[in-house]
mmCIF file of the C-alpha atoms, coordinates in Angstrom:
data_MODEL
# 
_entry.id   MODEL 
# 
loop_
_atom_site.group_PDB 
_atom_site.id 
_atom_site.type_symbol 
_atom_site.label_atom_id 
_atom_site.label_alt_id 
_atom_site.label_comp_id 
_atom_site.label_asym_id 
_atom_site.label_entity_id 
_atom_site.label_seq_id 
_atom_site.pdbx_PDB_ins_code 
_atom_site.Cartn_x 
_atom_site.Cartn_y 
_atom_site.Cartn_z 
_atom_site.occupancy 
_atom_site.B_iso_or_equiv 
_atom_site.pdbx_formal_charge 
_atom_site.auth_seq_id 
_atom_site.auth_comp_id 
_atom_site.auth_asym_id 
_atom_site.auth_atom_id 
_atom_site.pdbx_PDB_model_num 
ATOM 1   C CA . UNK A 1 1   ? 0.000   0.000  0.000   1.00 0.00 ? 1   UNK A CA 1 
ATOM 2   C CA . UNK A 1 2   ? 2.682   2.475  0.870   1.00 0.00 ? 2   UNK A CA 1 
ATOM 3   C CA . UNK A 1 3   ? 4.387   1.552  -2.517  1.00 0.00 ? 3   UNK A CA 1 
ATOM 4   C CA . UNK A 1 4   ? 1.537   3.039  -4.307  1.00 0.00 ? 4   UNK A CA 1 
ATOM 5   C CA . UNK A 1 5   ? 1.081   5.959  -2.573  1.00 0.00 ? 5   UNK A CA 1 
ATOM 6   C CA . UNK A 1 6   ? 4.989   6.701  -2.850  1.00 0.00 ? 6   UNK A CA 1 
ATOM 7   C CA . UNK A 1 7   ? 4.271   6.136  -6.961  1.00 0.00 ? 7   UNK A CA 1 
ATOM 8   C CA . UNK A 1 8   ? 1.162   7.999  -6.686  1.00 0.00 ? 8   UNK A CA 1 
ATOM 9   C CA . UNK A 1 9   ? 3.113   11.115 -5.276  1.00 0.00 ? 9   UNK A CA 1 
ATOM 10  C CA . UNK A 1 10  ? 5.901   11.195 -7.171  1.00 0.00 ? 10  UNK A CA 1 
ATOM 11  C CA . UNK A 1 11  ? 3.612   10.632 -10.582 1.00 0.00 ? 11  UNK A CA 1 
ATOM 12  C CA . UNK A 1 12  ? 1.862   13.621 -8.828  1.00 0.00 ? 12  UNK A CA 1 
ATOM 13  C CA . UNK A 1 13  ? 5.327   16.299 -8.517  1.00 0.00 ? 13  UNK A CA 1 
ATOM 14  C CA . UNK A 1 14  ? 6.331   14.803 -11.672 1.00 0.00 ? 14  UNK A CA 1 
ATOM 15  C CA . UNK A 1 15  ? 3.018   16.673 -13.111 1.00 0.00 ? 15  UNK A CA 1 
ATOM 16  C CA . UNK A 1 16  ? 3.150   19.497 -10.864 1.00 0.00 ? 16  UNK A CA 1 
ATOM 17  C CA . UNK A 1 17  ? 6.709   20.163 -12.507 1.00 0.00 ? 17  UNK A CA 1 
ATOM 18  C CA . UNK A 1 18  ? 5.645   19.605 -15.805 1.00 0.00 ? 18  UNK A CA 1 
ATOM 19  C CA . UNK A 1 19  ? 2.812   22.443 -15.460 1.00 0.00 ? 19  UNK A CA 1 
ATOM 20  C CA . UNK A 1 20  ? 5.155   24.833 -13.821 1.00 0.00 ? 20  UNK A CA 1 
ATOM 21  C CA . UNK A 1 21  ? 7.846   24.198 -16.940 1.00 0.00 ? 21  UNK A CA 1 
ATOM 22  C CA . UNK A 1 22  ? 5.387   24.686 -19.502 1.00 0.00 ? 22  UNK A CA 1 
ATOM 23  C CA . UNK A 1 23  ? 3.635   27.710 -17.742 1.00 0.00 ? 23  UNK A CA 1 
ATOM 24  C CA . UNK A 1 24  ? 7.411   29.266 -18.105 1.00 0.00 ? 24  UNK A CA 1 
ATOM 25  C CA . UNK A 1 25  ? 8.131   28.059 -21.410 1.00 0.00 ? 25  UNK A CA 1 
ATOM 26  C CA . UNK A 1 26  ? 4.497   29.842 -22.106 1.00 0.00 ? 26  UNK A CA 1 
ATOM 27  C CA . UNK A 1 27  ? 6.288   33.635 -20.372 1.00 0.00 ? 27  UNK A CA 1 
ATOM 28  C CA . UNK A 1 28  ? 8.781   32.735 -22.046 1.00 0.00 ? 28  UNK A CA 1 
ATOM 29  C CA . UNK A 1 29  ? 7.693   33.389 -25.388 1.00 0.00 ? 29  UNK A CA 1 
ATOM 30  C CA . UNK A 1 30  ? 5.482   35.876 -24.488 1.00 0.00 ? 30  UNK A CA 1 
ATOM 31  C CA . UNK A 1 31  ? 8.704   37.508 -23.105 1.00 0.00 ? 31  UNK A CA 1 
ATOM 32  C CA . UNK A 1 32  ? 11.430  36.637 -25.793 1.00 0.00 ? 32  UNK A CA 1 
ATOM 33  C CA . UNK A 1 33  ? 12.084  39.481 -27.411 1.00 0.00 ? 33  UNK A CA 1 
ATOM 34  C CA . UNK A 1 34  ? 10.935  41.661 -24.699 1.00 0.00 ? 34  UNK A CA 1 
ATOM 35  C CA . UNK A 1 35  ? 13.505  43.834 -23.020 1.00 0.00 ? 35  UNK A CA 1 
ATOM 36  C CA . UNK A 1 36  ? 11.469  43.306 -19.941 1.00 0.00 ? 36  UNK A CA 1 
ATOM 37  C CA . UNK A 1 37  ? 11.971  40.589 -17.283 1.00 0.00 ? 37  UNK A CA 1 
ATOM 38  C CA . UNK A 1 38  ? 8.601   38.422 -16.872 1.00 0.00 ? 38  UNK A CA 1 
ATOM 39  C CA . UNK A 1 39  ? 7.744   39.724 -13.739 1.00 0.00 ? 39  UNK A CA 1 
ATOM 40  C CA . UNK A 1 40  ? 7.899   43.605 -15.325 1.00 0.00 ? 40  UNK A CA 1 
ATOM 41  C CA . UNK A 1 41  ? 5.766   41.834 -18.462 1.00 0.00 ? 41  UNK A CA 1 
ATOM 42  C CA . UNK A 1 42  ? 3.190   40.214 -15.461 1.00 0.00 ? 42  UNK A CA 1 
ATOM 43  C CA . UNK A 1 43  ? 3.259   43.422 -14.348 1.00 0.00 ? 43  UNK A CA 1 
ATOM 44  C CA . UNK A 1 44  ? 2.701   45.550 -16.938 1.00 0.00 ? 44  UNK A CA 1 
ATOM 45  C CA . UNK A 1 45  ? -0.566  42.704 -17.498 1.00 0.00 ? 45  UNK A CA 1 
ATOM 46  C CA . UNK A 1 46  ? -1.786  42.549 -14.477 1.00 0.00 ? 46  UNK A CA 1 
ATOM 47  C CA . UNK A 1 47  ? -2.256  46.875 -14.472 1.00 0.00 ? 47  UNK A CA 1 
ATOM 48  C CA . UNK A 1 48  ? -3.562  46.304 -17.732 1.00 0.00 ? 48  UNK A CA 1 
ATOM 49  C CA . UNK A 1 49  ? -6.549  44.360 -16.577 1.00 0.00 ? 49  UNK A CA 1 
ATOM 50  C CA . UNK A 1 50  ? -6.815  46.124 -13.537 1.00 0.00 ? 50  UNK A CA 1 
ATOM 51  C CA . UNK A 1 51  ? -6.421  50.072 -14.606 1.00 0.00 ? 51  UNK A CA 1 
ATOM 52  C CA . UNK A 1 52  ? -3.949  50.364 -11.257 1.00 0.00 ? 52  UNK A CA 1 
ATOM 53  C CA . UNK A 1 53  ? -2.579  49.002 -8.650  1.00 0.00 ? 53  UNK A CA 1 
ATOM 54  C CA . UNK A 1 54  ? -1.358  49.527 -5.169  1.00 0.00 ? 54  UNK A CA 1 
ATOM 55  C CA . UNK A 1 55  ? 2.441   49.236 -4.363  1.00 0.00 ? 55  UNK A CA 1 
ATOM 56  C CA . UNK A 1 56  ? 1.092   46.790 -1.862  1.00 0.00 ? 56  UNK A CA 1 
ATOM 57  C CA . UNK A 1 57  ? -0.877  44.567 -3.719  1.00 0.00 ? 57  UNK A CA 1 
ATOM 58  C CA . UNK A 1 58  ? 1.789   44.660 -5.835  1.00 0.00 ? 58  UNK A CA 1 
ATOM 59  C CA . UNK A 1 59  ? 4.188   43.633 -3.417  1.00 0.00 ? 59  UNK A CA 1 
ATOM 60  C CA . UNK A 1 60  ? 1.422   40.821 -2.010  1.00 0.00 ? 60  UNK A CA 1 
ATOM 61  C CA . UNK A 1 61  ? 0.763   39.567 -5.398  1.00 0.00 ? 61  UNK A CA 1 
ATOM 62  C CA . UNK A 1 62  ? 4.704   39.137 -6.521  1.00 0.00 ? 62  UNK A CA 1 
ATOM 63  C CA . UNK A 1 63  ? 5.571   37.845 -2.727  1.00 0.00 ? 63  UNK A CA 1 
ATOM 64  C CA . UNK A 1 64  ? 7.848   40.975 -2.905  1.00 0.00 ? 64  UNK A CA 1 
ATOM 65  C CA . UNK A 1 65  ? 8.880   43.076 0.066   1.00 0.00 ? 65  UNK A CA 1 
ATOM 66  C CA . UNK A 1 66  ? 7.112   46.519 -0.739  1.00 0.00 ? 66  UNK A CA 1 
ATOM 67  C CA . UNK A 1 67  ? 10.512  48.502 -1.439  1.00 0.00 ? 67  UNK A CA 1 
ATOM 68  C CA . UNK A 1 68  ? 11.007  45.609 -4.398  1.00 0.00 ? 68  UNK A CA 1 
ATOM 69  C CA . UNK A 1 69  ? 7.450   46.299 -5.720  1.00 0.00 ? 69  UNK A CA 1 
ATOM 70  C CA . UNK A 1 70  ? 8.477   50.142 -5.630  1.00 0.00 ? 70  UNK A CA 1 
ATOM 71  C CA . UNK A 1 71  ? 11.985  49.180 -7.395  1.00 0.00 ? 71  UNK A CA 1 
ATOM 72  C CA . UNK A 1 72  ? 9.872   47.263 -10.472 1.00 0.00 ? 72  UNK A CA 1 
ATOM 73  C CA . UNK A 1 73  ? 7.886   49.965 -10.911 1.00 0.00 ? 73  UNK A CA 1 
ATOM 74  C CA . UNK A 1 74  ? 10.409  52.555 -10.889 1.00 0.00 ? 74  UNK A CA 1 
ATOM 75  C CA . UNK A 1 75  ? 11.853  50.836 -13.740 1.00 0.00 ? 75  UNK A CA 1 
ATOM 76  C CA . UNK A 1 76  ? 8.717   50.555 -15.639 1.00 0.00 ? 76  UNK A CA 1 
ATOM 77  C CA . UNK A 1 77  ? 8.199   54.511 -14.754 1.00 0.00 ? 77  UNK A CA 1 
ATOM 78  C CA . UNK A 1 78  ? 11.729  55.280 -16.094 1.00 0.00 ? 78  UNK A CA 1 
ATOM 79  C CA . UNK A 1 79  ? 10.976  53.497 -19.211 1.00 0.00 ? 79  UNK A CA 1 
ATOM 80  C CA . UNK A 1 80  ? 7.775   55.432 -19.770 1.00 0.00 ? 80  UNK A CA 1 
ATOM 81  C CA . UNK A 1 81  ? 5.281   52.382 -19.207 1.00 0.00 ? 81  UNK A CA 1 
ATOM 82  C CA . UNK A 1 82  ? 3.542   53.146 -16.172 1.00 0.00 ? 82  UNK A CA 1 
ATOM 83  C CA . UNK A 1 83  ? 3.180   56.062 -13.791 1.00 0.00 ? 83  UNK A CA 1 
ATOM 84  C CA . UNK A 1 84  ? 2.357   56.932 -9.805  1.00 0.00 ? 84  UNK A CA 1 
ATOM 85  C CA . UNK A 1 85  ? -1.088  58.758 -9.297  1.00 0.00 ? 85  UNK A CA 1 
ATOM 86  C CA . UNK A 1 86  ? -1.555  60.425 -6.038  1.00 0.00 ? 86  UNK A CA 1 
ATOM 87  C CA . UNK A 1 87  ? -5.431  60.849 -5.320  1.00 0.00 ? 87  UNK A CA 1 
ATOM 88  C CA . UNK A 1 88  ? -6.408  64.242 -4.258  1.00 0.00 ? 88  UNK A CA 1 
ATOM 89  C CA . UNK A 1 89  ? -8.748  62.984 -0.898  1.00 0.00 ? 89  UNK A CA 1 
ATOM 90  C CA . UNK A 1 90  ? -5.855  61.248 0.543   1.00 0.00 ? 90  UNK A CA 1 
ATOM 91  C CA . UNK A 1 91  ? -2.173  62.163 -1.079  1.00 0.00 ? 91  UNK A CA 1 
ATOM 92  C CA . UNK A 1 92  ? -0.653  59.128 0.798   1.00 0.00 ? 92  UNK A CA 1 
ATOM 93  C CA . UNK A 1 93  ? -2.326  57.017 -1.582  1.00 0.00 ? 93  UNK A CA 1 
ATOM 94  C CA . UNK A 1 94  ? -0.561  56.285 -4.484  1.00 0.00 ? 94  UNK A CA 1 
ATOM 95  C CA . UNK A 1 95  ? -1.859  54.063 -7.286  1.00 0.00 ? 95  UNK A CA 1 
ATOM 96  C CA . UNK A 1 96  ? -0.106  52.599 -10.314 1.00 0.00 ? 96  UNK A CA 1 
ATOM 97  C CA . UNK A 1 97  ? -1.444  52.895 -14.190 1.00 0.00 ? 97  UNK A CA 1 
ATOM 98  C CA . UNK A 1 98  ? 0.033   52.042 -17.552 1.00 0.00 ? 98  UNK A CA 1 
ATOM 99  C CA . UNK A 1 99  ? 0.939   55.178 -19.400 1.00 0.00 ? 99  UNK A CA 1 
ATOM 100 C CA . UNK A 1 100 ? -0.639  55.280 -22.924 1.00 0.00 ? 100 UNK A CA 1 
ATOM 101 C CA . UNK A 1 101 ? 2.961   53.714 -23.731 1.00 0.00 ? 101 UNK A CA 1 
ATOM 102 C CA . UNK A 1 102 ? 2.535   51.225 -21.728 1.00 0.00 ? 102 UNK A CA 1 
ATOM 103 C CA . UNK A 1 103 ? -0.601  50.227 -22.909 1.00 0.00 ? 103 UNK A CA 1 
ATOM 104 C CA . UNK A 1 104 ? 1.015   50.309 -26.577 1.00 0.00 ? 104 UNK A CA 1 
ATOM 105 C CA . UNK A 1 105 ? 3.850   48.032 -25.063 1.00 0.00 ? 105 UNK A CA 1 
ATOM 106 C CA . UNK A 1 106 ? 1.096   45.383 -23.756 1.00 0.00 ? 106 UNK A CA 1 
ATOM 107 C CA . UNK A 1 107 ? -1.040  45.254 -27.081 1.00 0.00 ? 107 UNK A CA 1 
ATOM 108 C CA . UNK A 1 108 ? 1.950   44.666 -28.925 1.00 0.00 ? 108 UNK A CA 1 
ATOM 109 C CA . UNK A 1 109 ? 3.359   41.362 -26.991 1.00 0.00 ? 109 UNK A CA 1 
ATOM 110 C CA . UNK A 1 110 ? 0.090   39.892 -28.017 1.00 0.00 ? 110 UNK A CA 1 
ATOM 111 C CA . UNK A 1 111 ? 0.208   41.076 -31.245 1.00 0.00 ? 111 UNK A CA 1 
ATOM 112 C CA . UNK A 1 112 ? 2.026   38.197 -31.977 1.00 0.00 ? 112 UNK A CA 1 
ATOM 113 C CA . UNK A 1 113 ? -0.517  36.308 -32.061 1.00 0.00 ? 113 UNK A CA 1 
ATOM 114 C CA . UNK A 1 114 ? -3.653  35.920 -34.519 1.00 0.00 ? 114 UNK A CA 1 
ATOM 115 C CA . UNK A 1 115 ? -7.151  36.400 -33.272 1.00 0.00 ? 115 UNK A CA 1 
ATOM 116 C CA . UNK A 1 116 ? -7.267  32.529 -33.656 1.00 0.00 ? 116 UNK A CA 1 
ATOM 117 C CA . UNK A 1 117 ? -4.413  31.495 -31.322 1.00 0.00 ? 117 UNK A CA 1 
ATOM 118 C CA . UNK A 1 118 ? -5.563  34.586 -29.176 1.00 0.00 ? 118 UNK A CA 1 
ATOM 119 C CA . UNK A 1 119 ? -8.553  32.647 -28.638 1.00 0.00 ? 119 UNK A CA 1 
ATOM 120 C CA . UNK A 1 120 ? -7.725  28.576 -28.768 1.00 0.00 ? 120 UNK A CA 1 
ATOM 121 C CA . UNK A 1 121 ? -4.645  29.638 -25.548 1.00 0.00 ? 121 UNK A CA 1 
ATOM 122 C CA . UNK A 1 122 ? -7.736  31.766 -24.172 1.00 0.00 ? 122 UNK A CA 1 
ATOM 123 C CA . UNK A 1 123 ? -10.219 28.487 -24.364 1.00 0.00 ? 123 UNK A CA 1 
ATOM 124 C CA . UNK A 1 124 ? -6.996  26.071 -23.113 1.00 0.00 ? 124 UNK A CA 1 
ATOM 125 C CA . UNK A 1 125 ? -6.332  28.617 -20.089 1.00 0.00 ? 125 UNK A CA 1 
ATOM 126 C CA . UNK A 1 126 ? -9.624  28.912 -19.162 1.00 0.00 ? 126 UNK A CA 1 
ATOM 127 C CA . UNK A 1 127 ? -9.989  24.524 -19.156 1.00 0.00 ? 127 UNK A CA 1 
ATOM 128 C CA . UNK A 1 128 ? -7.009  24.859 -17.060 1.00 0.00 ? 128 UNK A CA 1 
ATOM 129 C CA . UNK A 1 129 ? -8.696  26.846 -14.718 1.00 0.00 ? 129 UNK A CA 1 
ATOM 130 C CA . UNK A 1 130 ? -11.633 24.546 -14.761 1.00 0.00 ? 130 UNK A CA 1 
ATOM 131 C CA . UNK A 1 131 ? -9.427  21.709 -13.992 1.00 0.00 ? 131 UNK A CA 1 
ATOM 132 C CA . UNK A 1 132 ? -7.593  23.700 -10.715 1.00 0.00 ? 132 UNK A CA 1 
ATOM 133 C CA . UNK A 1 133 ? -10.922 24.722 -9.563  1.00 0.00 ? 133 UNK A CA 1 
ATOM 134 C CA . UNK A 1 134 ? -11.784 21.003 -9.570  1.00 0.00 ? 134 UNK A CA 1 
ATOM 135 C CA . UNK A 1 135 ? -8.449  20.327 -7.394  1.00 0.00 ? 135 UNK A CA 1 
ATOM 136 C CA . UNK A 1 136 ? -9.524  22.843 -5.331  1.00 0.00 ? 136 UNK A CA 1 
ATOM 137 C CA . UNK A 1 137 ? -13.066 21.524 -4.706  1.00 0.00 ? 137 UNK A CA 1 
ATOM 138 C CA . UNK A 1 138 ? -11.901 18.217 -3.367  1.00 0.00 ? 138 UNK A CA 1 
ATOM 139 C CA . UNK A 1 139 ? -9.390  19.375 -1.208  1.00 0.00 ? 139 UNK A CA 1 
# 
């Protein structure tokens, strides 16, 4: 019995592993001819679908201290690509938007792709989901 379970757990990490290689190999060529590490690209996405951000959901989001999430977003704000907004009721609080270049920069890594492939990795992602959500569930 325990010689299952050991096979059963290993056949399970060996799977784990294989998700987490192809789920780089997938940033990867989002990435490749970026001059942008991944986690600036996943940045530059994830204010993209949000409009802004918080340095510290940032910094929760990335696991990053919040003087690391200020460092990748100094770099993105050097570069043009995104930019601090104070808001006027409370000047402590700063929020973080693409700049219109920014947004140019993110429309253009996907332009790599056609409509088609756009939406056949959409339709795979989203069965992916599916499939964690059922891992979830029974856990």
């Amino acid at each position: 019995m325990i010689k299952q379970n050991d096979d059963t757990v290993r056949n399970l990490m060996e799977e784990m592993f294989h998700i987490q290689v192809k789920s780089n190999n997938f940033m990867r060529l989002l990435t490749f001819d970026e001059d942008l590490s991944e986690n600036l690209v996943l940045l530059m996405l994830r204010l993209k679908l949000f409009g802004f951000l918080k340095i510290t959901q940032i910094a929760e989001v990335f696991l990053l201290t919040p003087g690391a999430a200020t460092n990748m977003c100094d770099k993105l704000e050097r570069m043009g690509y995104a930019e601090r907004i104070r808001l006027q009721d409370d000047r402590r609080i700063v929020r973080v938007a693409l700049t219109k270049k920014g947004e140019d920069r993110v429309n253009a890594i996907f332009s790599k792709f056609t409509d088609e492939q756009l939406q056949s990795i959409t339709n795979t992602l989203a069965e992916i989901n599916k499939l964690f959500k059922h891992i979830e569930d029974i856990t």
